[in-house]
C-alpha positions as CSV (number, residue, x, y, z in Angstrom):
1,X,102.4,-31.5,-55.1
2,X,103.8,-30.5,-51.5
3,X,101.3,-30.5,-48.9
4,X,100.5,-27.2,-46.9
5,X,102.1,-28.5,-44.0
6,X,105.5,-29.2,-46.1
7,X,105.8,-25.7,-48.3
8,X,104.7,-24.3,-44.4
9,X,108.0,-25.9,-43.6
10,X,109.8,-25.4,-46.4
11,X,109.0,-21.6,-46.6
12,X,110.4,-21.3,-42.5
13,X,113.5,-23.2,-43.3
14,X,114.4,-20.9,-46.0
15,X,113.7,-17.8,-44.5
16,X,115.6,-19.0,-41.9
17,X,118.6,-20.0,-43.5
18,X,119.1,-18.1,-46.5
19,X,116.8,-15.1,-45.5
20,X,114.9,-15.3,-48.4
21,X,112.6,-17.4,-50.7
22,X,114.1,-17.0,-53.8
23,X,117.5,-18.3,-55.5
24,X,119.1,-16.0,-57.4
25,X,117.0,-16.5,-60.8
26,X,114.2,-15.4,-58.8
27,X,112.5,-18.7,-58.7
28,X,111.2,-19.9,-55.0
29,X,113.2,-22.2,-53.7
30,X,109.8,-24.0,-52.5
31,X,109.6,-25.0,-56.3
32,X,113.2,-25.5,-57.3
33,X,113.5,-27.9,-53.9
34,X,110.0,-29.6,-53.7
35,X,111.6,-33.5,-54.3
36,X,114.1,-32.4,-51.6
37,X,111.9,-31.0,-49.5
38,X,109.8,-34.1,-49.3
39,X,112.3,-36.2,-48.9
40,X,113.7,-34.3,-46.1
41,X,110.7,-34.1,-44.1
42,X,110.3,-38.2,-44.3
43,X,113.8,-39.1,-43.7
44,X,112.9,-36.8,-40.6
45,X,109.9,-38.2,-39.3
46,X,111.3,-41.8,-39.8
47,X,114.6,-40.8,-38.2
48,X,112.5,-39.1,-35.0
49,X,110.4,-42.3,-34.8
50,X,112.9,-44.9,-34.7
51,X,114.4,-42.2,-32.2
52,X,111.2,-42.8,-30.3
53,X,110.7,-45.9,-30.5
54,X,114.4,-46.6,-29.5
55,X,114.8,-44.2,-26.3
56,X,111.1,-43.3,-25.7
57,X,111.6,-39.7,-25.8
58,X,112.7,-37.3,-28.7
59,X,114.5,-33.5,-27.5
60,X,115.1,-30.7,-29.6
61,X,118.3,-31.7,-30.3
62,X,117.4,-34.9,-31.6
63,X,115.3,-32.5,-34.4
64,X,117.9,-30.1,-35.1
65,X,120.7,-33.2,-35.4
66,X,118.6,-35.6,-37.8
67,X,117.9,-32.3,-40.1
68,X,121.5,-31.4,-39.8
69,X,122.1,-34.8,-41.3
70,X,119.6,-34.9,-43.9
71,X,119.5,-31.2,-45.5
72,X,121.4,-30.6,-48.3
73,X,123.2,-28.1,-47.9
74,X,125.5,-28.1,-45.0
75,X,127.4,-25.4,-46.1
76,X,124.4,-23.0,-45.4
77,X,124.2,-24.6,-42.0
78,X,127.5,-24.7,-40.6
79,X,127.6,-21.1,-38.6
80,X,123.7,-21.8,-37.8
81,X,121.7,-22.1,-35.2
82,X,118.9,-24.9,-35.9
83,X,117.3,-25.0,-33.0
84,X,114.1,-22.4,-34.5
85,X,113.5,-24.9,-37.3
86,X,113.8,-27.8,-34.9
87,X,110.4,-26.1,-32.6
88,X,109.0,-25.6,-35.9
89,X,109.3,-28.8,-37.3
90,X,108.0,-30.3,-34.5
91,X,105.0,-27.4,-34.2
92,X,103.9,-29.0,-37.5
93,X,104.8,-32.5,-37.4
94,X,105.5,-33.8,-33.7
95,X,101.7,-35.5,-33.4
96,X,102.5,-37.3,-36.7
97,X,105.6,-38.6,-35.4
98,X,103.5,-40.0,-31.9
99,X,105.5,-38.5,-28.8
100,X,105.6,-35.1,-27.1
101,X,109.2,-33.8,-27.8
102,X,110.8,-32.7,-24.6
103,X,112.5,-29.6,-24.7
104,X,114.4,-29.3,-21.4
């Protein structure tokens, strides 16, 4: 079961890049994608910290590249902006990962 935080998340990035919540049998993508959510957001956090740990210092473009890398479907994010689900990714997880992101 996702935790707040993650279906939080989850629910943003889809609106976001699909600009809807729903596939097209009507069933949320929260629940059709909850193992890949999960695994998205902790290949994240353990990309951002070894990031961290590396350089001292994480930026939003370190967010928006490592979930460039790791979503799965980089057709949907080719022509896309990430940036507003890098701020919110970090909003909800940026104390879990142990540094304040700079966003310069």
């Amino acid at each position: 079961m996702m935790t707040d935080k993650q279906t939080e998340f989850a629910t943003y990035m889809f609106q976001e890049i699909y600009g809807k919540l729903t596939d097209e049998d009507g069933q949320p993508y929260v629940q059709v994608y909850q193992f890949e959510i999960e695994e998205l957001i902790k290949d994240m956090i353990f990309d951002l910290k070894t990031i961290l740990d590396v350089f001292g210092e994480i930026y939003s473009g370190d967010i928006s590249k490592v979930f460039a890398i790791h979503f799965w479907d980089t057709d949907a994010i080719i022509d896309y902006d990430v940036d507003r689900i890098a701020f919110k990714f970090d909003e909800l997880y940026g104390d879990s990962i142990g540094g304040k992101t700079t966003f310069g």
